[in-house]
C-alpha positions in Angstrom: -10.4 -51.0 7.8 -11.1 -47.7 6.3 -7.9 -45.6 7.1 -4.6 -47.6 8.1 -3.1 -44.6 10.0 -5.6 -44.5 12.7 -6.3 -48.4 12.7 -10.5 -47.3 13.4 -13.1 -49.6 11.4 -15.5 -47.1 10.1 -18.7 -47.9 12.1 -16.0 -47.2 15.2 -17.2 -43.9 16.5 -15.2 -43.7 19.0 -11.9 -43.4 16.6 -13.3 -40.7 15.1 -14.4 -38.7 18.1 -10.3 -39.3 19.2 -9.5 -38.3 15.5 -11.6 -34.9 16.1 -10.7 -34.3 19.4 -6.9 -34.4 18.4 -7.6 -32.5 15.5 -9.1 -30.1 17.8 -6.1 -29.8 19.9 -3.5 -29.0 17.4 -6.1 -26.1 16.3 -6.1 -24.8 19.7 -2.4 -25.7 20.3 -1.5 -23.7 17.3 -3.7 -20.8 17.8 -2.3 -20.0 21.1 1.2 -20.7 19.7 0.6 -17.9 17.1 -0.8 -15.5 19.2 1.9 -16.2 22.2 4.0 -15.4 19.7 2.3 -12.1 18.3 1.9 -10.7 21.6 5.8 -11.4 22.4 6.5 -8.7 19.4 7.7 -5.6 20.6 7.1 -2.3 18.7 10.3 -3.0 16.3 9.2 -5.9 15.2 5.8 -5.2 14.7 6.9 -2.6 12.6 5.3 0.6 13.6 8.6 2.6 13.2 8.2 1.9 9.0 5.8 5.2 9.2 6.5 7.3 12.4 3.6 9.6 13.0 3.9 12.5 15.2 3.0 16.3 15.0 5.8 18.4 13.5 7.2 15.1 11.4 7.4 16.4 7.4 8.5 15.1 3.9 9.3 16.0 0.6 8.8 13.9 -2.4 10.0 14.5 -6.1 7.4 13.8 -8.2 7.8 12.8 -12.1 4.5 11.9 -14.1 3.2 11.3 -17.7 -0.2 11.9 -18.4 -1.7 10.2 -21.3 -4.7 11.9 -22.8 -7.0 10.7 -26.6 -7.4 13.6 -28.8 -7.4 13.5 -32.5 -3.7 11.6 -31.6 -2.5 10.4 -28.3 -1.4 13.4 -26.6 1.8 12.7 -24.0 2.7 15.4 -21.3 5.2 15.1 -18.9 6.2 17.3 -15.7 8.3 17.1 -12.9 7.0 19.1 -9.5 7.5 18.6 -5.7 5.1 17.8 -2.9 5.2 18.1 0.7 3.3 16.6 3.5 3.3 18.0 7.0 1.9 16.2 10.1 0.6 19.6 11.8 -2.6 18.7 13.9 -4.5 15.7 15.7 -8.0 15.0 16.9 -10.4 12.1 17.6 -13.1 10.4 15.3 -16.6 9.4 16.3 -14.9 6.1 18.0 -12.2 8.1 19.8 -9.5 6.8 17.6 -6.8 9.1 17.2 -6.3 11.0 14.1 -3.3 12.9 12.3 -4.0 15.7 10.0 -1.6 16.4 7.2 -1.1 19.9 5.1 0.2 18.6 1.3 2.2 21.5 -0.4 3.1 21.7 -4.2 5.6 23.4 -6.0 6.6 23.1 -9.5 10.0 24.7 -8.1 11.0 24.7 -4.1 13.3 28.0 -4.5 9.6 29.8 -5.5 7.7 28.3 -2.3 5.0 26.3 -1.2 1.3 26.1 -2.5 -1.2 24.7 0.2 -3.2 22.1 -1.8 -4.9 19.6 0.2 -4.9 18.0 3.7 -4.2 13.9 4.0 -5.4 11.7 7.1 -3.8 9.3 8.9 -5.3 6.1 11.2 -2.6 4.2 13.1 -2.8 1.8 15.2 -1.6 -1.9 16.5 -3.2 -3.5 13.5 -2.6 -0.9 10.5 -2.3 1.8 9.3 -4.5 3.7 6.8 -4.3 6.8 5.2 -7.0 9.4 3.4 -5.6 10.9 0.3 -8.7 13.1 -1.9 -11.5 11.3 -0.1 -10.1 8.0 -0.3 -9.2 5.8 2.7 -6.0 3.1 1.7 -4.8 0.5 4.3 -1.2 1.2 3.7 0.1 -1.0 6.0 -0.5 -3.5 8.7 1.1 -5.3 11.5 2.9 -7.5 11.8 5.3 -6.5 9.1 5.7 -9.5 7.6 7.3 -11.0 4.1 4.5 -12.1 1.7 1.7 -11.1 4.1 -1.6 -9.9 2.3 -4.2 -7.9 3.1 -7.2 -5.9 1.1 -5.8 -2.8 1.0 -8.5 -0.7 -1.0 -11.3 -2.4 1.1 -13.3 0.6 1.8 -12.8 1.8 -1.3 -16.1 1.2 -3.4 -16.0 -1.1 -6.2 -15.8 0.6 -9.6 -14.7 4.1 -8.4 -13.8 6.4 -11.2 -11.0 9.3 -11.2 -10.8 12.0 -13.8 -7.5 12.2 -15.4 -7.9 14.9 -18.5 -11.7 15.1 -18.7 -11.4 10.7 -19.0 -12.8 8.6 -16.1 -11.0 5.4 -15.4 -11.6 2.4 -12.6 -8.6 2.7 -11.1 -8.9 0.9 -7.8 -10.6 -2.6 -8.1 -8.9 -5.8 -7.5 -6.1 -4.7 -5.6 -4.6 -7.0 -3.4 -1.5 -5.5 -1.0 1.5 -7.7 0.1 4.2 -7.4 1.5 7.2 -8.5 -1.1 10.2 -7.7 1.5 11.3 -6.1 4.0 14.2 -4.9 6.0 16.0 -4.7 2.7 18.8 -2.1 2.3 18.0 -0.1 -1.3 19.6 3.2 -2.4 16.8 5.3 -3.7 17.1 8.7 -5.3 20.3 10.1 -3.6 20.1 8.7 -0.3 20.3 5.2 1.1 18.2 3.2 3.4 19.4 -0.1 5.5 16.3 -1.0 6.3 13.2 -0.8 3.5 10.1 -2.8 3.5 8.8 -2.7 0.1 4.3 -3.0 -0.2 3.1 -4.7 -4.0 -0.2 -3.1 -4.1 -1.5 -4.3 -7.2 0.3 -6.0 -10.7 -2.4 -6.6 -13.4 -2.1 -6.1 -17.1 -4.3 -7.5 -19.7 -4.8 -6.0 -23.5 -6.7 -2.8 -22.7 -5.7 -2.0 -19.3 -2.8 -1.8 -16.8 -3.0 -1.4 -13.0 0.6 -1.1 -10.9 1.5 0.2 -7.5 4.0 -0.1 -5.2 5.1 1.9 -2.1 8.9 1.8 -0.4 8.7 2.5 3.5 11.9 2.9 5.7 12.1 2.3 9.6 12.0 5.8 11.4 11.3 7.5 7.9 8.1 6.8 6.3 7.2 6.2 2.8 10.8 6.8 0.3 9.0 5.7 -2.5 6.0 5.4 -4.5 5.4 4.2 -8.4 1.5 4.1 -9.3 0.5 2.8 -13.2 -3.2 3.2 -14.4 -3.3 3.0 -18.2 -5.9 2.2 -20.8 -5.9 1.3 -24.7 -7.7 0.5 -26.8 -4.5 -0.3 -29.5 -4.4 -4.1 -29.1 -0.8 -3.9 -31.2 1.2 -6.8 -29.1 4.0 -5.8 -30.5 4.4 -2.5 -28.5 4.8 -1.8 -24.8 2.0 -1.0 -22.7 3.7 2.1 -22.1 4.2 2.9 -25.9 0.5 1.9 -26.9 -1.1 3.9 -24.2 -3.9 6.0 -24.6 -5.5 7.5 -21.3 -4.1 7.1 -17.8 -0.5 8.5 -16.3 2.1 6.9 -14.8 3.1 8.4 -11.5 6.5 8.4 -9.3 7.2 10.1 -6.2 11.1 10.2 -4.7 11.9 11.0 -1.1 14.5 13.9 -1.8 14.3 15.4 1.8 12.7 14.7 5.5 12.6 15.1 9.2 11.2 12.8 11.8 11.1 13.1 15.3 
């Protein structure tokens, strides 16, 4: 007798065709439970509300960085300005998807005014949503929002895409892999608290020469609080130091909801 828990000699086709068709069942079984279960989500728990998009909606981030640049000696600068992102337009794509334009502002100080910069897109939808930031399309989110769920967030990024930072070029974007660490969680960030915060671990890899981290902070009927974005590289294989102290190209970014308003 070849298995003991089914009691089927192993010649015995039969057993197995019972074997595979239960097995079969409990796929199906399960499938339909799963999806029963996804279609009984409303909006709230799907999550949509963790980025409300709609014309008129606006925010305002602090935004401290550290740029790290090789010269003759490792040259550090550091600078505080604000940015501002405005949802002021919508059209439709090739596949009549509905997108939101967004203005970016920056000013170094807010009493002085506001600079037009760039423009941003935004894609969302029952199953993400994704953004377009300098040319670059990121799958922020998707949905469900769910704790530990994973995705490929920088999937139509290409592989090996450099960015400039002080005449260097680094790969900042490969081998990303977005999750979900938790949500609903209620954090005080900046000066302003938030009962309900989902927080998205973009990417967390460090080896001698190089450092990738990035996380993002959404809160329901707000929108992105928070964001903290690492890319570093070295060639000073000293152990004994930081990452941060032995640095040689790279920044490290952080952007701080100070202000918003959503519709």
């Amino acid at each position: 007798m070849l298995n003991s828990k089914f009691h089927f000699a192993s010649s015995n086709v039969q057993g197995l065709n019972f074997v595979f068709l239960i097995f079969g069942v409990w796929i199906l079984t399960s499938t339909a439970c799963t999806k029963n279960e996804t279609e009984q989500l409303d909006d709230i728990q799907m999550g949509y509300n963790y980025f409300p998009v709609q014309i008129g909606n606006e925010w305002v981030y602090q935004t401290d960085s550290i740029i790290y640049s090789l010269q003759a000696l490792v040259q550090i600068d550091s600078s505080r300005s604000f940015i501002r992102e405005v949802v002021v337009d919508t059209f439709r794509d090739a596949v009549d998807q509905l997108i939101y334009r967004l203005n970016v502002f920056y000013a170094k100080d807010t009493s002085l005014g506001w600079d037009l910069i760039n423009s941003s897109f935004i894609e969302s939808n029952k199953l993400h949503l994704i953004k377009k930031e300098n040319g670059l399309s990121f799958v922020r989110l998707v949905f469900p929002v769910l704790t530990n769920k994973a995705w490929d967030g920088n999937s139509m990024i290409q592989a090996k895409t450099n960015i400039v930072i002080k005449g260097e070029l680094l790969e900042a974007y490969d081998d990303w892999y977005y999750r979900y660490k938790y949500i609903d969680k209620s954090e005080f960030i900046g000066v302003k608290s938030f009962d309900k915060v989902c927080k998205v671990l973009e990417v967390d890899n460090e080896d001698i020469i190089s450092k990738r981290y990035s996380e993002a902070r959404y809160a329901r009927d707000v929108g992105m609080v928070y964001r903290e974005l690492w890319i570093l590289d070295t060639q000073n294989t000293d152990l004994n130091k930081s990452f941060r102290d032995r640095a040689e190209k790279g920044f490290i970014l952080k952007q701080t909801l100070v202000s918003y308003f959503v519709q």
